[in-house]
C-alpha positions as CSV (number, residue, x, y, z in Angstrom):
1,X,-102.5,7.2,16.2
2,X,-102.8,10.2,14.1
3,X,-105.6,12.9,13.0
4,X,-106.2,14.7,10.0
5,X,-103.4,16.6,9.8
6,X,-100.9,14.5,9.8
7,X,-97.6,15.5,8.2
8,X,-95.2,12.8,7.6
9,X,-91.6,13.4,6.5
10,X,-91.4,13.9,2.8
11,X,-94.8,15.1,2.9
12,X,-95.1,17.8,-0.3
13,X,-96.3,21.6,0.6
14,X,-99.5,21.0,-0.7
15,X,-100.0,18.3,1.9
16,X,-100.1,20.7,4.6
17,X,-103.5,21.7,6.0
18,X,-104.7,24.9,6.1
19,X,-105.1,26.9,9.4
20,X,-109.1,27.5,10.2
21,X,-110.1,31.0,8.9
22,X,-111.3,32.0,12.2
23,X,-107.8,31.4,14.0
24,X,-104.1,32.8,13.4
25,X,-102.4,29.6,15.2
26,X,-101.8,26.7,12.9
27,X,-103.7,23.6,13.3
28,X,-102.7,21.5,16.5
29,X,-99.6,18.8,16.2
30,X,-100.9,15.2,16.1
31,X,-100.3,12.7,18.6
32,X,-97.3,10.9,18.7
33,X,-97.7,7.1,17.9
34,X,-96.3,4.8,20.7
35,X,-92.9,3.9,20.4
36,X,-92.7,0.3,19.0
37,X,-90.6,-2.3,22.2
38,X,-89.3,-5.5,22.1
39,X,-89.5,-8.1,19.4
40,X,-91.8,-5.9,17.3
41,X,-89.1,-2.4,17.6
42,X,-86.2,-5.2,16.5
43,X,-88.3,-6.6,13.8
44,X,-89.9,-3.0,12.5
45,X,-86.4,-2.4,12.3
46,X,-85.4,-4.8,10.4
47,X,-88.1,-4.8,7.7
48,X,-87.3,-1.2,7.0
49,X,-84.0,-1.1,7.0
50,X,-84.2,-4.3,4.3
51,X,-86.0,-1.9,2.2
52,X,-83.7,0.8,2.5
53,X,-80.8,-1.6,1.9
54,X,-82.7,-3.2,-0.8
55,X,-83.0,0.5,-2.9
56,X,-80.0,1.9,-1.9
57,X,-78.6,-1.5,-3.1
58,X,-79.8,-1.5,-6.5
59,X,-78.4,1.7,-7.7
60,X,-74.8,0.5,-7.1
61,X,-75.0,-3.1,-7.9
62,X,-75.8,-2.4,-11.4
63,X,-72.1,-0.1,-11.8
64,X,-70.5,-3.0,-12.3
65,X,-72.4,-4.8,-14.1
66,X,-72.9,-2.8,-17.3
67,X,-70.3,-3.7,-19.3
68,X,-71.4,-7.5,-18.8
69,X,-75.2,-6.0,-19.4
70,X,-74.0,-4.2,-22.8
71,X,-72.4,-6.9,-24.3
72,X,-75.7,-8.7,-23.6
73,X,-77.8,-6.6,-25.3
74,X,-75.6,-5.5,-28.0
75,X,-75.2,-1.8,-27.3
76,X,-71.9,0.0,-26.4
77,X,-71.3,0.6,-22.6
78,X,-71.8,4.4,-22.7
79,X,-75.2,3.5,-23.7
80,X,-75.4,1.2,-21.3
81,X,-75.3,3.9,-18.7
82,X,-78.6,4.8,-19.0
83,X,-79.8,1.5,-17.0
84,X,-77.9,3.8,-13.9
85,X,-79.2,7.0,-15.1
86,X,-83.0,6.2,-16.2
87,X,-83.4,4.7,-12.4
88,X,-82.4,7.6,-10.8
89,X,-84.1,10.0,-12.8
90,X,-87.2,8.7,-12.9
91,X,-86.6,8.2,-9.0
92,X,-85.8,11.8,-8.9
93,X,-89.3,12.5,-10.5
94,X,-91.5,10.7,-7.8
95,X,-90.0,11.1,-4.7
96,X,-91.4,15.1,-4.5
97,X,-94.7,12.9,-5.0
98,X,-94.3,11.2,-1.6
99,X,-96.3,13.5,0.5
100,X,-99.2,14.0,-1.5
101,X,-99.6,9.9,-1.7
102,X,-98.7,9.3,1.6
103,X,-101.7,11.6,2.6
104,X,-104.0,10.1,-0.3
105,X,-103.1,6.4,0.4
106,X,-101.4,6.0,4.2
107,X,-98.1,6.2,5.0
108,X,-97.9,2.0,5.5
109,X,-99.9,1.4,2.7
110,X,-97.8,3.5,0.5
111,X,-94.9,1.6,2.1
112,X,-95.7,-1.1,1.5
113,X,-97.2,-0.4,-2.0
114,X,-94.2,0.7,-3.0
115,X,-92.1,-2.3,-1.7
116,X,-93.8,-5.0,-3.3
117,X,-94.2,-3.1,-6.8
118,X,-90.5,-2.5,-6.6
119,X,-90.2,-6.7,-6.7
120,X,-92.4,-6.9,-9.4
121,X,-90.3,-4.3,-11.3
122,X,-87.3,-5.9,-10.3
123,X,-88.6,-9.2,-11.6
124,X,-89.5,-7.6,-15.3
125,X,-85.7,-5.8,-15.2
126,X,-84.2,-9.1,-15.1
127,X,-85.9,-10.4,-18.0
128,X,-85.5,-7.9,-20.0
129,X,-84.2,-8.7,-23.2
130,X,-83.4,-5.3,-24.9
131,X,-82.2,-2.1,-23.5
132,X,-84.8,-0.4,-24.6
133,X,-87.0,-2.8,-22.7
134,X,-84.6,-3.2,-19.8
135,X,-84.9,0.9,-19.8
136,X,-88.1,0.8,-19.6
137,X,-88.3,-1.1,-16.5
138,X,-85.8,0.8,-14.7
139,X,-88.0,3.9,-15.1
140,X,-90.9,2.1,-13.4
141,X,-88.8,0.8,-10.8
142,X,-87.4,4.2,-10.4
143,X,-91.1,5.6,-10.4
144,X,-92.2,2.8,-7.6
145,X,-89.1,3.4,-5.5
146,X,-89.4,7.7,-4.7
147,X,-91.6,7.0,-1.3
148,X,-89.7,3.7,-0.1
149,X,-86.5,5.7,1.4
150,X,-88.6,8.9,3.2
151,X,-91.4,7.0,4.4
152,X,-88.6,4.0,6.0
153,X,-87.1,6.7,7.6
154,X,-91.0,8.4,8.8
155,X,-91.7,4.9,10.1
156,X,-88.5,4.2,11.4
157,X,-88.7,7.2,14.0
158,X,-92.3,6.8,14.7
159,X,-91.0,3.3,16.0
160,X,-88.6,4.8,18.8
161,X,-89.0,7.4,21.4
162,X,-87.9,10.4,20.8
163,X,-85.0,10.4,23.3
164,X,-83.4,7.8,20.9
165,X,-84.0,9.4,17.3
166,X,-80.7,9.6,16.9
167,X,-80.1,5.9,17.7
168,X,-83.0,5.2,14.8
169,X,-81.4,7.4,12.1
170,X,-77.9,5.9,13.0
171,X,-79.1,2.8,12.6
172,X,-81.1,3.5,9.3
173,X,-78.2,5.6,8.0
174,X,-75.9,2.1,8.1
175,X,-77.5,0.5,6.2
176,X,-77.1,3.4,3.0
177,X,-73.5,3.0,3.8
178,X,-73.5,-1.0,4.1
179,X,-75.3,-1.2,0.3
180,X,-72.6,0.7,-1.4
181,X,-70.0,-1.8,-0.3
182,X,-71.8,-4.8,-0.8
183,X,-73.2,-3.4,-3.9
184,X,-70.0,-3.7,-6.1
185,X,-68.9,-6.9,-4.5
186,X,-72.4,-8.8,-4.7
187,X,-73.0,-7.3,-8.1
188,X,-69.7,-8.7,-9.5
189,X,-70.1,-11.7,-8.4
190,X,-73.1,-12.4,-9.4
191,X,-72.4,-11.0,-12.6
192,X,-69.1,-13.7,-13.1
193,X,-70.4,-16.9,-11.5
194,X,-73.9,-16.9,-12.3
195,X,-75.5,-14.2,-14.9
196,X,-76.5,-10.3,-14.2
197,X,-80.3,-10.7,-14.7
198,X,-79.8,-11.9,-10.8
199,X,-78.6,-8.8,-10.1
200,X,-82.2,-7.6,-10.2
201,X,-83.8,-11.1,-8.9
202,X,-82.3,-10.8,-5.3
203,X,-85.0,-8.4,-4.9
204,X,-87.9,-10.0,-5.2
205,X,-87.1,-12.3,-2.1
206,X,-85.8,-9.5,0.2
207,X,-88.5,-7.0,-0.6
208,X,-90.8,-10.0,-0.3
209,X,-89.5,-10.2,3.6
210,X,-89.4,-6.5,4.3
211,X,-93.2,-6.0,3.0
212,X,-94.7,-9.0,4.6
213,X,-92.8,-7.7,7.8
214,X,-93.8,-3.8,7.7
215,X,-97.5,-4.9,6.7
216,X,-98.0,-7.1,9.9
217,X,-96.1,-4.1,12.5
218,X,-97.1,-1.3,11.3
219,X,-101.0,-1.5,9.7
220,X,-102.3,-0.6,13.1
221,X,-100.1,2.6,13.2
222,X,-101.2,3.7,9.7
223,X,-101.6,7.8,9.2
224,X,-105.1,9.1,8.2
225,X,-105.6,9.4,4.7
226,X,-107.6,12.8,2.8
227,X,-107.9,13.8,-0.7
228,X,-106.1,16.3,-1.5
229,X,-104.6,18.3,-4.9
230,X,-102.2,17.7,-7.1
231,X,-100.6,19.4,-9.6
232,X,-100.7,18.0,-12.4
233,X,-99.7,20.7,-14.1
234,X,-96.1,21.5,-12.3
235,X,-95.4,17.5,-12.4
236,X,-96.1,17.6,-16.5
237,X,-93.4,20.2,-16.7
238,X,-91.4,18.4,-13.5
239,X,-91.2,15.2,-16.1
240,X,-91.2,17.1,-19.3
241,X,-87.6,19.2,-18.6
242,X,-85.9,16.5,-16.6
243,X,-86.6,13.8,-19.2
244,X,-85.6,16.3,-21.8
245,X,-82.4,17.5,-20.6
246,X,-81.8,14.0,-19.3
247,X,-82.0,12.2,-22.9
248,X,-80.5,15.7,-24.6
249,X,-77.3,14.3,-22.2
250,X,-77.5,10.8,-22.6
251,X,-77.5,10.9,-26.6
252,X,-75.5,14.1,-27.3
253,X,-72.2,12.3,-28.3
254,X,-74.1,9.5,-30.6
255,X,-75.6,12.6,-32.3
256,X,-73.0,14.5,-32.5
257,X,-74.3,17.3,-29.9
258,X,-75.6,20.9,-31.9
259,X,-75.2,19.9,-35.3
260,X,-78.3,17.4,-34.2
261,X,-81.7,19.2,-34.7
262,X,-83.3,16.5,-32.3
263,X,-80.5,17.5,-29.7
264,X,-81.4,21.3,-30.0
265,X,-85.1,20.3,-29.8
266,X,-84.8,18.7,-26.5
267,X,-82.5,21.7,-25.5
268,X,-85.5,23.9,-26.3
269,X,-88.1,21.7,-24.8
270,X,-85.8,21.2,-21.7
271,X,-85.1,24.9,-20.7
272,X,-89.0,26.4,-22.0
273,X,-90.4,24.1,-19.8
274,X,-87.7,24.6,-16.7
275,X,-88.9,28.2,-17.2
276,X,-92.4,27.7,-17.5
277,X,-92.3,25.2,-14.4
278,X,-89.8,27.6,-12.2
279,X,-93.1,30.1,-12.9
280,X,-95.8,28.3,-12.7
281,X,-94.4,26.0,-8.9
282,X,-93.7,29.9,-7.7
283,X,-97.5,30.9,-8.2
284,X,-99.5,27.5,-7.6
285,X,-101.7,27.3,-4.6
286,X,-100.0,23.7,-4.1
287,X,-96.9,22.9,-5.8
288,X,-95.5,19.9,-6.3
289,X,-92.2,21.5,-5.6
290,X,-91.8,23.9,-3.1
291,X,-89.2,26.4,-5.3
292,X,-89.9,29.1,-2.5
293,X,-87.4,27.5,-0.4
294,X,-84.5,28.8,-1.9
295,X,-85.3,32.0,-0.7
296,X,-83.3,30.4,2.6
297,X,-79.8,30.6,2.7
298,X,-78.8,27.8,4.4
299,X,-81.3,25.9,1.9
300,X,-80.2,27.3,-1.0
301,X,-76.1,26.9,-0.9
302,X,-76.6,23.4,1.5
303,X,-78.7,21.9,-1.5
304,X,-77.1,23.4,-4.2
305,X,-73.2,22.2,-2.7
306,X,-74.8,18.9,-1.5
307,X,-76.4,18.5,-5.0
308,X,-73.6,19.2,-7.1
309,X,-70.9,17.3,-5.0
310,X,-73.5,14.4,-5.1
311,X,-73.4,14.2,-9.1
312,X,-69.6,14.6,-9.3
313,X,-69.0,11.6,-6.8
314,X,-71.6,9.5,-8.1
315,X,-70.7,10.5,-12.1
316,X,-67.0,9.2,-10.7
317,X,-68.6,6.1,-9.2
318,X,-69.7,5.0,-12.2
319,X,-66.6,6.0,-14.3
320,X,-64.0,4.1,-12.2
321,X,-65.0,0.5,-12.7
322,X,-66.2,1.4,-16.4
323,X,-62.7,2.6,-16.9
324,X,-61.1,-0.7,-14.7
325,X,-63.3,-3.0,-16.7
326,X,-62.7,-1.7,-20.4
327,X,-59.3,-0.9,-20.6
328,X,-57.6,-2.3,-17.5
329,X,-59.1,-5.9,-17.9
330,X,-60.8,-6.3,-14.7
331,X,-63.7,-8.6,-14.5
332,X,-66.6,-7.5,-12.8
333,X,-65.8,-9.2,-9.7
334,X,-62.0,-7.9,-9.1
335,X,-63.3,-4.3,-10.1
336,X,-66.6,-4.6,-7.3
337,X,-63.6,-5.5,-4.8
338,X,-61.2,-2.0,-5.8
339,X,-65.1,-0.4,-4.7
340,X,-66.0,-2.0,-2.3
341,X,-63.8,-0.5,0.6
342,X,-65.5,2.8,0.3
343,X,-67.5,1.5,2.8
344,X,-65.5,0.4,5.2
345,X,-64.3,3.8,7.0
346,X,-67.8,5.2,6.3
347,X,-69.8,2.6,8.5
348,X,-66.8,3.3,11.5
349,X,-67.2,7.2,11.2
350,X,-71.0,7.6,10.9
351,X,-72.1,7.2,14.5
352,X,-69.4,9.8,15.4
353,X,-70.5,12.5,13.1
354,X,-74.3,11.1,14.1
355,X,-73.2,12.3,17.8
356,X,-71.2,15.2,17.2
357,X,-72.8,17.5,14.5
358,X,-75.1,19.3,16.9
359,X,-71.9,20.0,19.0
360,X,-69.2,20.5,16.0
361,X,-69.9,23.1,13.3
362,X,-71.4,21.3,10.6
363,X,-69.3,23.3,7.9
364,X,-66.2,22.5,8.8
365,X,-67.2,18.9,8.7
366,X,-68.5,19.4,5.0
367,X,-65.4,21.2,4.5
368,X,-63.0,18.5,5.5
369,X,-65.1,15.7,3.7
370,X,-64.8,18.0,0.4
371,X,-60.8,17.8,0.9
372,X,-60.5,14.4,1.4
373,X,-62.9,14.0,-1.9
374,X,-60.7,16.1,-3.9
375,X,-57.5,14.6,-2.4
376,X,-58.6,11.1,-3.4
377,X,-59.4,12.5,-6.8
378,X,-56.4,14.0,-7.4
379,X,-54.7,10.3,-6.3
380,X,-56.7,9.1,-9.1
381,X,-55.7,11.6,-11.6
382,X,-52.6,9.9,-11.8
383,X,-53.7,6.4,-12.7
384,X,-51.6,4.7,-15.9
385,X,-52.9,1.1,-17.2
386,X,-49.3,0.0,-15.3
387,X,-51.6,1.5,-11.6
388,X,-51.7,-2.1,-9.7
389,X,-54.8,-3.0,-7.4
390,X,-53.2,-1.7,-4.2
391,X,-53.1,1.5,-5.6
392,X,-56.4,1.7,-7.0
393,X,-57.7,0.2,-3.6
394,X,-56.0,3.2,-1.2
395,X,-58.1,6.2,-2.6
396,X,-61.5,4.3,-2.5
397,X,-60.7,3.3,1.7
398,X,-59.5,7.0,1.9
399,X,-63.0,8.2,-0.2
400,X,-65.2,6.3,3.3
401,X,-63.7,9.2,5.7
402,X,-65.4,11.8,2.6
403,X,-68.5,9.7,2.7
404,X,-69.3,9.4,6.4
405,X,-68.5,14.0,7.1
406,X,-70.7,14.3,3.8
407,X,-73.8,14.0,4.1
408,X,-75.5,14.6,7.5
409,X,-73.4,17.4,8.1
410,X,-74.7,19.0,4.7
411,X,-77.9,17.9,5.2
412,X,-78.0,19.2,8.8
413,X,-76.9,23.0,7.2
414,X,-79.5,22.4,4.5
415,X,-82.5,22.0,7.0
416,X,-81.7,24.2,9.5
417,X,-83.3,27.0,11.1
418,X,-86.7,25.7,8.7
419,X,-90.0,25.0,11.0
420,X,-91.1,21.6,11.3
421,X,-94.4,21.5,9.3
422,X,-91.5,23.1,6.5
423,X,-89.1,20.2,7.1
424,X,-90.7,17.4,4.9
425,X,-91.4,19.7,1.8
426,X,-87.4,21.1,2.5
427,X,-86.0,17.1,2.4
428,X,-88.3,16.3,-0.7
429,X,-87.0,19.2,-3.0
430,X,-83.4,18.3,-1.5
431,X,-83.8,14.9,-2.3
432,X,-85.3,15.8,-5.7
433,X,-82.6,18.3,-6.3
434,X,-79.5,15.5,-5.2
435,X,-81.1,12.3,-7.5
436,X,-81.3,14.4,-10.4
437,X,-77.6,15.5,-10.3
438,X,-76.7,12.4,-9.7
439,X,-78.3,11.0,-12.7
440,X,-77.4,14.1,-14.8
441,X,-73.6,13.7,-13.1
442,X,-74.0,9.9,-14.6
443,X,-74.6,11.2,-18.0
444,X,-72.1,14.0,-17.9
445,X,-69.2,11.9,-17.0
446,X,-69.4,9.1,-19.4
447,X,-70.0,11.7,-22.3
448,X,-67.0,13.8,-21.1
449,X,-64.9,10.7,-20.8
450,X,-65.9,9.4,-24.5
451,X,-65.1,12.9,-25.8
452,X,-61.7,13.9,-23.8
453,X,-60.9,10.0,-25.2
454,X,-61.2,11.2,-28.6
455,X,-59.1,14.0,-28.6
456,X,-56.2,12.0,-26.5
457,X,-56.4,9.6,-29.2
458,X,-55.9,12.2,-31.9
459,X,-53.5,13.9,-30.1
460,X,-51.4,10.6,-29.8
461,X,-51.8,8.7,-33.3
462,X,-50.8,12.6,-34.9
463,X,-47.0,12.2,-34.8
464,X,-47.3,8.3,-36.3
465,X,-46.4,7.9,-39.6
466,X,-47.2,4.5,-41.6
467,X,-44.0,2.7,-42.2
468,X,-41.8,5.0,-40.4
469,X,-40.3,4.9,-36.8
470,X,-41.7,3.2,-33.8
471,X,-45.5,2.3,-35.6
472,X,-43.5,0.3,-38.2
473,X,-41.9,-1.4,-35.9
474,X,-44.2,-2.5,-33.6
475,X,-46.5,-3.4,-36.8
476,X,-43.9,-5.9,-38.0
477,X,-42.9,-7.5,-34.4
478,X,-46.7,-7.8,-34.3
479,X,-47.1,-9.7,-37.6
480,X,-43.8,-11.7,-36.5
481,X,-45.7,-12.7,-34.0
482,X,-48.3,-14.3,-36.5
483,X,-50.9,-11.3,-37.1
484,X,-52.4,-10.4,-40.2
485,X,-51.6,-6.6,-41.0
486,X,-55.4,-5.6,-40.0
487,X,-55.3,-7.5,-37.1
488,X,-52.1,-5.9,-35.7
489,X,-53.4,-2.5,-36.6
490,X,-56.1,-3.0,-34.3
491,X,-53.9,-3.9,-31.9
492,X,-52.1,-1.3,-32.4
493,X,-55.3,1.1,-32.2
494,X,-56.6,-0.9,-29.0
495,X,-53.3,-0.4,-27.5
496,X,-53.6,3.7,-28.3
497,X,-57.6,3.5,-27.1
498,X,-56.3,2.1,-23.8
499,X,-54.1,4.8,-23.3
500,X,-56.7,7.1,-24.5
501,X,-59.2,6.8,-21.7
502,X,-56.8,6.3,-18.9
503,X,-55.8,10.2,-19.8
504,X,-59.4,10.8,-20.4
505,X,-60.3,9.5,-17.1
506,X,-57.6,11.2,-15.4
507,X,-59.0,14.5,-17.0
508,X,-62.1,14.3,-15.4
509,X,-60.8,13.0,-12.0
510,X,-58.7,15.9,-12.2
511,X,-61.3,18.1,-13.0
512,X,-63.6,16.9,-10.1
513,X,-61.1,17.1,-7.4
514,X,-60.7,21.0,-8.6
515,X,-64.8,21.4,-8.4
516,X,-64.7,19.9,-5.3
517,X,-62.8,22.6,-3.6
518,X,-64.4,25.3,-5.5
519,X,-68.0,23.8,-3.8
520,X,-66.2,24.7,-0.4
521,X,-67.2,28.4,-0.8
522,X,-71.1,27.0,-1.1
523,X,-70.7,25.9,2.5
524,X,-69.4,29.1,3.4
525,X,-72.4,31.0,2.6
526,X,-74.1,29.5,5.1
527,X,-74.4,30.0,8.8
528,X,-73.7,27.6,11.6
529,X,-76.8,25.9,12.4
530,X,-78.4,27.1,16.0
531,X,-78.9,24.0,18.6
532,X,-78.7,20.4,18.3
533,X,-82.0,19.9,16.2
534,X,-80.6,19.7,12.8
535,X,-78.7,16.3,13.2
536,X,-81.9,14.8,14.0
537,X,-83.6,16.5,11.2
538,X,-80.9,15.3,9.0
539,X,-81.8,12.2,8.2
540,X,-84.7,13.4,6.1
541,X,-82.3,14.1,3.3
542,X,-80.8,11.4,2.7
């Protein structure tokens, strides 16, 4: 039961109602809907936390499938990145929406909105036959999935009293750390025994579940809806410099970076309109970013560290089984299995740092979790195509101790100290801030890895001189062996790639591990949060 003003979590700024002219105090807090008991509480429970899974799911699943998607398509695997990257930025783009629709449409109804045209997205991306088409679908299904992970969690703690909150974002926040270890494992499989359009089809039945379940619990608890302003303008720019810089990344190495005029037009269209939007959200009456919260400290350097670290772990994610599967010959199956464990230790440690962040400074728990990131970095930095599983598999279990001190603590310094009708619009621009990286930290990662590749491979084939010393050697064991002279040059040159971009790899797991420490004077600039509020407030962020 709700009035008027309702605010859910992940409501926008200009959701908020104005206080009456006549009166200084803002506008009363709504009632509290009963807590949900029994059968229904279990159920509600369930239906969100399939959705959750469901999203969350999706955006590692298709890691290790791209290679397998490439190949399908006929593109190179760099390019078939941008099935990961168009997801989450077009993700990025709607979730600072979720307030205003929540307050236009209903919290449920956007819910479930959302859930069911997720499916139907999910549906198209597995029949796809292009990338550009496949692309294309990914950005809708990026665009229908922004509310479905605030408004879970908005539902999910409407559903228990507040005594328990905790309980209900522990719960919720298992099942973001169960999808990344299924993800790798479920995708791979799939993507061996049966074919990777299935990757996307498994939706359609879950979400399926999860909407028909949230529909029949929660439509009598839906949030009063108003009309209220957009702006259009500050989302034109929002989409204009984030699909700018976003395709100025993705096709950079292809076109040869600067000496591209359609990569320096982007550039310009990319940073004119980041200026013009920084200006414009700033001044607007209702913005559909709320930029004046960096003025905050604690907002400021949490995002910004949480943001950053985001994109180099998830730009890493999606390097490692690119590398595994390209040049080490995993198949997708066997490199889903060398991810998977990242999990594990995540899922045990979660409901500890759940309990003890309002008790334990928050940044030295972000502190440890960026050691353990740049120590299991560093471990990788020293991969060789000899590395065996067991050693790729020790840094990944390792990475779940990062995982589970990552994020609530970050996000519990992030939203500190804010009022709670300031608390939605403060996890929306997080949450906006963090997708973007990660996409961007996608993009970044595979183009650094293609160009440190290309220098390794110069740097190596330099000192080779046809029909002298070890290259004519091998060249004549090779045709020996029964090889044409081109076909035991490629060998040859395969056998140089592979070294290549394990060095290349290394380079930028080296290079991460350093950034991750450097991030570690970001958590410094912040001050302990005050109380035990913040873990609970945490969970908006996610």
């Amino acid at each position: 039961m709700t009035s008027s003003s309702t605010v859910a979590p992940g409501d926008s700024p200009g959701a908020l109602p104005s206080s009456p002219p006549t009166s200084p105090s803002p506008p009363a807090m709504p009632a509290r809907p009963e807590p949900l008991k029994g059968a229904q509480l279990v159920l509600g429970t369930v239906a969100l936390s399939l959705a959750t899974f469901m999203n969350v799911l999706d955006s590692s699943i298709a890691n290790v499938a791209i290679p397998a998607i490439s190949g399908d398509v006929g593109v190179s695997p760099s390019q078939g990145t941008w099935v990961i990257t168009s997801f989450g930025v077009a993700n990025a783009i709607s979730v600072p929406l979720t307030g205003w629709l929540t307050q236009r449409f209903g919290a449920v109804r956007l819910f479930t909105m959302s859930v069911l045209l997720f499916v139907l997205t999910s549906w198209l991306c597995g029949f796809a036959g292009s990338l550009e088409t496949l692309v294309l679908f990914r950005v809708l299904q990026g665009l229908v999935a922004g509310p479905m992970i605030p408004l879970s969690q908005t539902l999910l703690l409407s559903s228990y009293p507040p005594s328990r909150a905790g309980t209900a974002l522990a719960l919720w926040g298992m099942t973001t750390l169960v999808a990344p270890v299924v993800g790798p494992l479920l995708g791979g499989w799939i993507t061996d025994n049966i074919s990777w359009p299935w990757i996307f089809y498994i939706n359609v039945p879950v979400g399926l579940l999860s909407a028909l379940l949230t529909w029949n619990i929660y439509r009598s608890r839906e949030t009063a809806t108003r009309k209220l302003p957009i702006d259009t303008v500050g989302l034109s720019l929002l989409v204009l410099w984030v699909g700018a810089l976003q395709l100025m990344l993705d096709k950079g190495k292809e076109l040869d970076w600067f000496a591209s005029g359609e990569i320096i037009t982007m550039a310009v269209v990319a940073l004119v309109s980041l200026a013009v939007f920084v200006v414009w959200e700033l001044t607007d009456a209702h913005p559909v970013v709320e930029l004046r919260l960096f003025k905050r400290r604690n907002f400021a350097a949490g995002s910004l560290a949480l943001s950053i670290a985001y994109g180099v772990f998830f730009g890493n994610v999606v390097l490692l089984p690119l590398w595994l599967q390209q040049w080490l010959g995993y198949t997708s199956t066997s490199a889903g299995m060398a991810l998977a464990p990242v999990g594990i230790l995540a899922i045990v440690l979660t409901p500890l740092v759940g309990k003890k962040v309002g008790s334990w400074d928050p940044r030295w728990m972000a502190t440890g979790a960026f050691v353990v990131f740049a120590t299991v970095l560093w471990m990788r930095s020293h991969f060789t195509i000899e590395t065996d599983f067991f050693h790729i598999l020790v840094p990944t279990l390792i990475q779940g101790v990062a995982m589970a001190f990552f994020f609530i603590p970050l996000t519990t310094i992030t939203l500190s100290g804010l009022t709670p009708d300031r608390i939605p619009a403060a996890a929306g621009l997080s949450n906006f801030v963090r997708i973007t990286a990660g996409a961007m930290g996608t993009s970044i990662a595979t183009t650094l890895w293609d160009s440190r590749a290309t220098m390794h491979h110069a740097h190596l084939t330099e000192t080779l001189v046809q029909g002298q010393g070890t290259f004519a050697i091998t060249l004549n064991q090779l045709q020996v062996a029964g090889m044409t002279q081109e076909q035991a040059l490629a060998q040859i040159n395969r056998l140089i790639d592979q070294q290549a971009f394990t060095l290349a790899a290394n380079d930028i797991f080296w290079a991460s591990s350093v950034l991750f420490l450097v991030l570690i004077v970001l958590i410094w600039l912040t001050k302990r949060p005050a109380g035990h509020a913040g873990a609970a407030d945490a969970g908006g962020a996610h």
